[in-house]
N, C-alpha and C positions, 0 to 999 in steps of 0.2 A: 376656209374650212378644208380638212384634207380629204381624200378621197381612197376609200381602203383599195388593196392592191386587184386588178385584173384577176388574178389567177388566185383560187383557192389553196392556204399553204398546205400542204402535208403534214401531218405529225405520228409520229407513232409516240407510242408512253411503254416508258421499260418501268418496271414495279415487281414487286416480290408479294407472293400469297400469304399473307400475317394470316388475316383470318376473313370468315366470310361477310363480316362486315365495311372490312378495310376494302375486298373485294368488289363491295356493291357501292361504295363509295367510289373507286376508280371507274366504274361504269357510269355512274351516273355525273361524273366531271368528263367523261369524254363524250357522253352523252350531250351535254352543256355545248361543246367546244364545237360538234356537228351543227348544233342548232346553229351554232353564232357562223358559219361560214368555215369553220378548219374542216379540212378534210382527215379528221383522225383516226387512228385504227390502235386497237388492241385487240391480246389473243383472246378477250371475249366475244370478239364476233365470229371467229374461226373455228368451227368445230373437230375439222383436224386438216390441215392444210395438205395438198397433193406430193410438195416436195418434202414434206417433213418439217417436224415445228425445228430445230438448227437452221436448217437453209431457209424458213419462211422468217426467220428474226435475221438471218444476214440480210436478206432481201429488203424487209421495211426498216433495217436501219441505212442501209444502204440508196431507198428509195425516199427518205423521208428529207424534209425541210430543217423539220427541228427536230431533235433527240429531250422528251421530258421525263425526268430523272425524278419518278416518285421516292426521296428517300424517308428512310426509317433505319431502326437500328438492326433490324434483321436483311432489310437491303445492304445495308453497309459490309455484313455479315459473307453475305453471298455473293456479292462484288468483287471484295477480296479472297473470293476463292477457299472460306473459310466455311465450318458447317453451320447450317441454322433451320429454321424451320421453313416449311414449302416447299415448293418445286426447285428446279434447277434451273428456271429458265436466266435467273437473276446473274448465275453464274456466268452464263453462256454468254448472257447480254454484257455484262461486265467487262469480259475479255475482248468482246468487239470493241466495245467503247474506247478500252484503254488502250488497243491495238493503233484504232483511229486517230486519237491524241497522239499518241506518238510517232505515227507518219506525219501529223499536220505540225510534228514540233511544238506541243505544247499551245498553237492558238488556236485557240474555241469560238465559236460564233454558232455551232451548229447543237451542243449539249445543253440543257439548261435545267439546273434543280428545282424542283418544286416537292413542296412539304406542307401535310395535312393536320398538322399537328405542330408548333413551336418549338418544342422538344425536339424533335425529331432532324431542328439546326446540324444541330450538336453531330448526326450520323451523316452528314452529306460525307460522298467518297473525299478522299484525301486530293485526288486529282480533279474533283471540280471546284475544292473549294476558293479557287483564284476568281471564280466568273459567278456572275450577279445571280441570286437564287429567287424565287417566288413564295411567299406563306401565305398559303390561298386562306387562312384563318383570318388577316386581318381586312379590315376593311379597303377596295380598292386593291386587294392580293390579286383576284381574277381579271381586273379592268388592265392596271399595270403588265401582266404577262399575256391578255389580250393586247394590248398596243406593243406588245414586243413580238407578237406571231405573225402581226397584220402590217410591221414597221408602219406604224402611227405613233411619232413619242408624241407625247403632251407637252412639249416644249419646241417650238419650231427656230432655229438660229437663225437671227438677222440677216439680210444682206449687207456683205462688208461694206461698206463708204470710202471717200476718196480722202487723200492726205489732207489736212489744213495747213495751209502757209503762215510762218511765227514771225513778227517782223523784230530785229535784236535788240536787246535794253540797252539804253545809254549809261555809261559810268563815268564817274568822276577821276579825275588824275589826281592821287593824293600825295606823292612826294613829285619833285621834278630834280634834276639833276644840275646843281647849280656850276653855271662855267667858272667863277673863281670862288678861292675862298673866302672874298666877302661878301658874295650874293649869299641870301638869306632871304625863308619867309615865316609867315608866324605857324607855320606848323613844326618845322623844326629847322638845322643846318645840316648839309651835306658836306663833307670835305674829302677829298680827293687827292691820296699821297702815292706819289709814285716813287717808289723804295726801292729805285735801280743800283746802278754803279754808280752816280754821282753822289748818292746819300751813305753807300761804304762805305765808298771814300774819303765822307766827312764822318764814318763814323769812331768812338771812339775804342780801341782795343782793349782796354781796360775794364769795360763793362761786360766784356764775353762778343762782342758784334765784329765781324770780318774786317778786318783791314783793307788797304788796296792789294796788299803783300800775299796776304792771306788767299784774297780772291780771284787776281790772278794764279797763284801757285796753284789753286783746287782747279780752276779753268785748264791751265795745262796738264795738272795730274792726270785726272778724270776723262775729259779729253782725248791724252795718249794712247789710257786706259780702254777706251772705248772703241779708238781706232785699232789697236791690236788685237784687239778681241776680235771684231768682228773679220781683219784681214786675215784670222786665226780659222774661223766659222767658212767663210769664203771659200780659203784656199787648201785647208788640209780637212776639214770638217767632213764627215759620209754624205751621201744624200737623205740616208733614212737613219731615225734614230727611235730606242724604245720612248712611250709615250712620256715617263715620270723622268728619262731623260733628256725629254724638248722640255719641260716645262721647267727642269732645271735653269737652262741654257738661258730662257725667256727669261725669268727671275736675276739672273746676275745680267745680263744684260741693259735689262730694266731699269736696278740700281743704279750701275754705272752712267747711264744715260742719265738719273734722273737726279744725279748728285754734280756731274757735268754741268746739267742746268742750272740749277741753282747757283753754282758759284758764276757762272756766266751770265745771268739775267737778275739776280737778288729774289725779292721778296713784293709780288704786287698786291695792294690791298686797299678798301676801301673803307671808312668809316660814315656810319650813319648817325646823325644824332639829332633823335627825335626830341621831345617836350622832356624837358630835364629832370621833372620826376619820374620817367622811366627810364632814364637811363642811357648809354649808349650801345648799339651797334653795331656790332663790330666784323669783317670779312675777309681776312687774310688768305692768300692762297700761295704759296712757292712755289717762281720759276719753274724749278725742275718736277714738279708732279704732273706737270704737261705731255714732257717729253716719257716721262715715265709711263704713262698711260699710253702714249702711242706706242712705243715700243712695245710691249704689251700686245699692242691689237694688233701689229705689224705679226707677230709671232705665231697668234691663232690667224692671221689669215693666208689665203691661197699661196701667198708672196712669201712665205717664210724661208730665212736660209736653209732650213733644218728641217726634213716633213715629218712626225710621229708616224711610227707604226703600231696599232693595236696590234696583242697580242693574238692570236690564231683559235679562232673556238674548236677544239677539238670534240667535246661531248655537248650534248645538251641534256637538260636534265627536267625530265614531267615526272612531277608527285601527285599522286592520286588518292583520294581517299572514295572509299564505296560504301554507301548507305543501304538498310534494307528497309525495306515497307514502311518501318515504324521511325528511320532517320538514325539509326543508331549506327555506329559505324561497323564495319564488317572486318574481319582478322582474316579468314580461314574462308579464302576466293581462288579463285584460277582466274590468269591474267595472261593476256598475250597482245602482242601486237605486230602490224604490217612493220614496222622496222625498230630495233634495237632490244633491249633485253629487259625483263622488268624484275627488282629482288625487293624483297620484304625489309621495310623498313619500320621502328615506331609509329603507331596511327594508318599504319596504308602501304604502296610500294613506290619504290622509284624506279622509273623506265629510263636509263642512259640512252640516246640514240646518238650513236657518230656522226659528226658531222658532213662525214663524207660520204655519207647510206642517205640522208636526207632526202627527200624530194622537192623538187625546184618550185612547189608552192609549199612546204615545209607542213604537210598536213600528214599525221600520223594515225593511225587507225586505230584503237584500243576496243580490245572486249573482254567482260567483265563476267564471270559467272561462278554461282555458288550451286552443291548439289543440296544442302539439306536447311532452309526451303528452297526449292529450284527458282532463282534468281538469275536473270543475264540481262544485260547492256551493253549495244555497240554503242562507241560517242567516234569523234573526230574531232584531234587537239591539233590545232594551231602555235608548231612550235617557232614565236618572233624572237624569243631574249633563250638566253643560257637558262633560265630558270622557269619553269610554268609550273603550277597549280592548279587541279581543277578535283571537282569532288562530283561521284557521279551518284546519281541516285538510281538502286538498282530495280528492276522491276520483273513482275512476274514471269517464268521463262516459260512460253509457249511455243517453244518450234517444233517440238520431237511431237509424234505422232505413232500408233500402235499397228502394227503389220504381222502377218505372219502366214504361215500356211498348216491346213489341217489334212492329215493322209492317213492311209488306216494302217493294217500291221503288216500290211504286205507291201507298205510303201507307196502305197497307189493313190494319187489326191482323190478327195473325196469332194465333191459339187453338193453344195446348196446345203450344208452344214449351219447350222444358224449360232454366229457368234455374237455375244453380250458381254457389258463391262459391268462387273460389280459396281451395284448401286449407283448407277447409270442405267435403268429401263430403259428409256427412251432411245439408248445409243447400241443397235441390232444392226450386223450385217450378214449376211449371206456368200459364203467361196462359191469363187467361181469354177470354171471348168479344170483350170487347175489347181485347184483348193486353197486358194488363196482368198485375204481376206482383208482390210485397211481401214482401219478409223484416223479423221484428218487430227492433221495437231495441234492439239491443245494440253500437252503435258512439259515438263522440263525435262532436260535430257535425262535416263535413267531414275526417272520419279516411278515408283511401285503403282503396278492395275494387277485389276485379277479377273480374269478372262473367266468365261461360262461358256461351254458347248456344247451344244444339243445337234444329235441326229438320228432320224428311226433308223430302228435297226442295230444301233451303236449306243454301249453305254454313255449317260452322261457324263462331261467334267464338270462339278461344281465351282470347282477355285481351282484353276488354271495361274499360278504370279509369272508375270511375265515387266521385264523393264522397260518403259517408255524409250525410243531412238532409235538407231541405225540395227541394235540389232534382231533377228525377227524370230518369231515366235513361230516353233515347232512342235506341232502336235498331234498326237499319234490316237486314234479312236479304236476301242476295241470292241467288237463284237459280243454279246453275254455268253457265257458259258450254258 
């Protein structure tokens, strides 16, 4: 029997406000999850947190064991940063989550979706759907995702066991090699002709078969042949030569050598001749394809007269293709990278890096960004061969953050100004002594906000547009007439 863990897990549950039904049913499953021993928490226990509900959702995801991922199609909605109905927290929590995955490179162990409804499969985010999900609708949906909070599976692995010792099977010998050719047994006959220079020599000329004449002549030709070459390769030959020029070199050599043998050694071969309605046989091999083959391995090895040189990589070459959200691919991106150049090719770009710019682990830095939807991706390619491909999938761009300062018309900053982001309640700051003012980031570089300022004494601005990024937001309050 196992034994549930020491320590009560943690969980917090991200989920989206559908409606006040959907609502009471997440309460009442985290309700469930307390009784059973999780320590969980949702923002229905929290009537308004001290640090602010952004920093109390960084906090319990950052605090928790497991991340439970109530989806639906309006979560899916507000995950991706897209509009839908409810609050915003889904958004907020969204971009942690996928901020998270992508420091941990993609492995999860800590996310895990659950779904109250069948239907609702179908809306899990695109980034969790690699890792196992929960439908607390069917029967054993709550027991199963309880034995994954409490690591209790329901299936326990054996202990491995030790090797068993196989003792070998006996085989029968079914041919033997008979020493003359009148041993014989009743399985068949074996005969053994050896097809040297004695058998040339008796052979006859008229049928196309080498003479003695013949076979000496081809012994000295070939021979000759093979001795000048090689005294040729020795003594005037470079040390280095191009690659498609050793293999030449190897090939005629080869030949010579392998025609040498032949007429020096004949034709060795053996015939088998099993039960005579199958037939015979038959295994011929010539002398000289011996020597041919060694000559050959002599050429690719360390020992060769003649060493190749590969040509010199001058460029290497990364094609990239960049996906957005939906996997389609992307035309109209900004690309750059820690070494070499990248141009616009059909489907994507190619980045030439010189060879000589390289880094001595060959690791390239590439990043990826689109303004309109704000999309970036840093990856790191591993350039081994002349040729790499890699296809990035590009994701949400959240670095750029909104800054700026508020002063009135005499230039003078203005303190405790209260700035707001359209349609963003929830996200209010107050300038300080020098009338400055910062919301953290979470926009793409230069994505459209439109700023609200309020301060007594000073007219309001309703719609402030200001650009998300480096550059900062200047603004001027004027006193009513």
């Amino acid at each position: 029997m196992q034994t549930p863990p020491s320590e009560n897990p943690k969980v917090f549950i991200s989920y989206s406000h559908d409606s006040s039904e959907y609502v009471d049913r997440v309460l009442s499953f985290a309700n469930r999850l307390r009784a059973g021993g999780i320590d969980c928490h949702i923002d229905q226990y929290e009537m308004f947190p001290s640090e602010g509900w952004p920093r109390w959702m960084i906090n319990q995801i950052e605090a928790a064991d497991f991340i439970l991922v109530a989806c639906t199609e309006n979560y899916n909605l507000r995950f991706r940063g897209k509009k839908g109905n409810g609050g915003l927290g889904a958004n907020w929590e969204g971009a942690i989550l996928t901020q998270e995955l992508y420091e941990a490179e993609s492995t999860n162990s800590k996310f895990i979706p659950i779904v109250f409804a069948s239907e609702n499969i179908a809306h899990i985010p695109i980034t969790l759907r690699s890792t196992t999900y929960y439908d607390l609708t069917l029967d054993g949906g709550f027991q199963n995702l309880y034995r994954r909070l409490t690591n209790q599976p329901a299936t326990i692995k054996p202990n491995l066991g030790g090797l068993q010792s196989m003792p070998p099977l006996e085989r029968k010998q079914v041919f033997a090699i008979a020493r003359s050719t009148n041993e014989s047994n009743q399985t068949g006959d074996i005969h053994s002709h050896d097809l040297k220079n004695d058998q040339v020599l008796n052979a006859n000329s008229t049928n196309g078969t080498p003479t003695v004449s013949s076979s000496r002549s081809g012994s000295w030709i070939f021979g000759t042949l093979l001795l000048i070459f090689f005294i040729c390769v020795f003594s005037f030959g470079p040390d280095t030569l191009p690659e498609y020029k050793t293999r030449m070199l190897a090939l005629i050599s080869a030949l010579i050598a392998g025609l040498f043998g032949f007429f020096l050694t004949g034709d060795v071969g053996i015939e088998i001749k099993a039960l005579q309605r199958f037939g015979t046989i038959a295994v011929k091999a010539a002398g000289g394809i011996a020597l041919f083959v060694l000559t050959i391995v002599w050429w690719v090895s360390p020992f060769a007269p003649v060493k190749s040189t590969a040509a010199p990589i001058e460029y290497y070459k990364v094609q990239l293709t960049a996906l957005d959200l939906e996997k389609k691919p992307v035309e109209d991106a900004m690309i750059w990278s820690s070494v070499g150049e990248p141009k616009k090719i059909p489907g994507g770009w190619e980045l030439l890096v010189p060879a000589a710019s390289l880094p001595t682990d060959k690791r390239v830095t590439v990043s990826i960004r689109t303004e309109s939807p704000p999309l970036f991706r840093q990856i790191e390619v591993q350039v081994a061969d002349r040729s790499v491909a890699r296809t990035v999938e590009l994701e949400k761009d959240t670095s750029s953050d909104v800054h700026g300062v508020v002063v009135g018309e005499d230039g003078q900053p203005i303190s405790d100004a209260v700035v707001k982001l359209q349609g963003h309640p929830e996200e209010t700051r107050q300038t300080d002594v020098k009338g400055k003012f910062e919301f953290p980031a979470r926009w793409g570089r230069n994505e459209q906000v439109y700023l609200v300022i309020e301060k007594e004494g000073y007219t309001d601005i309703e719609v402030y547009p200001h650009l998300a990024g480096e550059t900062q937001a200047y603004i001027i309050l004027k006193r009513p007439r």
